[in-house]
C-alpha positions as CSV (number, residue, x, y, z in Angstrom):
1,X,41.8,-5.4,40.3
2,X,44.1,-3.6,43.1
3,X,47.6,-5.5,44.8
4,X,47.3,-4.3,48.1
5,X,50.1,-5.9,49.5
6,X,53.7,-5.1,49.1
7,X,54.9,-7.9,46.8
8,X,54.2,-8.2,43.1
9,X,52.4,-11.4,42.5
10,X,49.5,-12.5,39.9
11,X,45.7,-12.7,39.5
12,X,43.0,-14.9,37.7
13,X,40.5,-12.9,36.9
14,X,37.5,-14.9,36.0
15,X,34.3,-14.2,34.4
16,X,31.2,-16.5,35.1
17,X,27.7,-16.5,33.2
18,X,24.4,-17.6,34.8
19,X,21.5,-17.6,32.9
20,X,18.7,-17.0,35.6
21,X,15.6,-18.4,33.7
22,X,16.8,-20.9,31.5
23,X,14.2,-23.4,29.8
24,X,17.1,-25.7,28.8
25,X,19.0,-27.9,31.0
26,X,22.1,-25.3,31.6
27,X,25.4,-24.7,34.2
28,X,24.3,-23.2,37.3
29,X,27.1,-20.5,36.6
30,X,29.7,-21.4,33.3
31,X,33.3,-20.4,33.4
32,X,33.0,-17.7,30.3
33,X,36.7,-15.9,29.7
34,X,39.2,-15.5,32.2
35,X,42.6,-13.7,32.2
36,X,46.2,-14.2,34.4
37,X,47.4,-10.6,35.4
38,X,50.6,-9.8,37.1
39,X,50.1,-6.3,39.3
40,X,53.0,-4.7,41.6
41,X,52.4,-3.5,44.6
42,X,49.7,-0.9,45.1
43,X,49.3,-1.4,41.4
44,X,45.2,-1.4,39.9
45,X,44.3,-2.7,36.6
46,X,41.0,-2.1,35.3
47,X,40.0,-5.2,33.1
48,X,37.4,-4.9,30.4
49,X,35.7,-7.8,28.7
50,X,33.0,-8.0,26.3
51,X,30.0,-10.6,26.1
52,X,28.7,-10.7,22.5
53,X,25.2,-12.3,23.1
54,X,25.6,-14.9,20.3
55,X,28.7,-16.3,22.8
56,X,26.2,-17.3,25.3
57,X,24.0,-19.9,24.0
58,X,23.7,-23.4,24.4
59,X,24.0,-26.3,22.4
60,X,21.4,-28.3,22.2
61,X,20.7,-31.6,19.7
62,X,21.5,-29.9,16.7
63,X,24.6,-27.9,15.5
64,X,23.4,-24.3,16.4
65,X,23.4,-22.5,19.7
66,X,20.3,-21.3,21.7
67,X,20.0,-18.0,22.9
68,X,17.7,-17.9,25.1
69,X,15.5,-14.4,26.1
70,X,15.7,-13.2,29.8
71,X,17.7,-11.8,32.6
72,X,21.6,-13.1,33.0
73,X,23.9,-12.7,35.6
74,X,27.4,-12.2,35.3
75,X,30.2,-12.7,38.0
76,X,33.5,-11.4,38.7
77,X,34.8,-12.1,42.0
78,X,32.6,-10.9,44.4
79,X,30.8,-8.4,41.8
80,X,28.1,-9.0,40.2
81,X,26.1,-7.4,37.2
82,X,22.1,-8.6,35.3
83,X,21.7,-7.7,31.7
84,X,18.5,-9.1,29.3
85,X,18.4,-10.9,26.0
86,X,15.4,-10.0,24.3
């Protein structure tokens, strides 16, 4: 994340999940972490953040998650990355 400008000021970075071939009913795209910066000018932060796959499951009718095998998207601002369960 770079401040281009010439004022400090703040960021949201957010970091969306899509699961592209779900089976179950899902979120188009869920809201997974996201993180308030503060960057001055000309300032760039790299931000890391890690998906452990048991985080991205689903609930269904009983008390356990649902992982799910097949191709995942995940979106940071206007980047976006695939990675496979299974």
């Amino acid at each position: 994340v770079k401040n281009t400008g010439s004022r400090s000021g703040s960021e949201v970075v957010q970091v969306y999940i899509s699961d592209v071939e779900s089976s179950l009913p899902a979120p188009v795209k869920k809201l997974y972490r996201f993180q308030k910066i503060m960057l001055e000018p000309g300032e760039t932060k790299t931000m890391v953040f890690t998906i452990p796959v048991s985080e991205i499951g689903l609930y269904t009718d009983g008390p356990e998650k649902i992982v799910e095998k097949g191709v995942f998207l995940v979106t940071v601002g206007e980047l976006t990355a695939s990675f496979t369960v299974g």
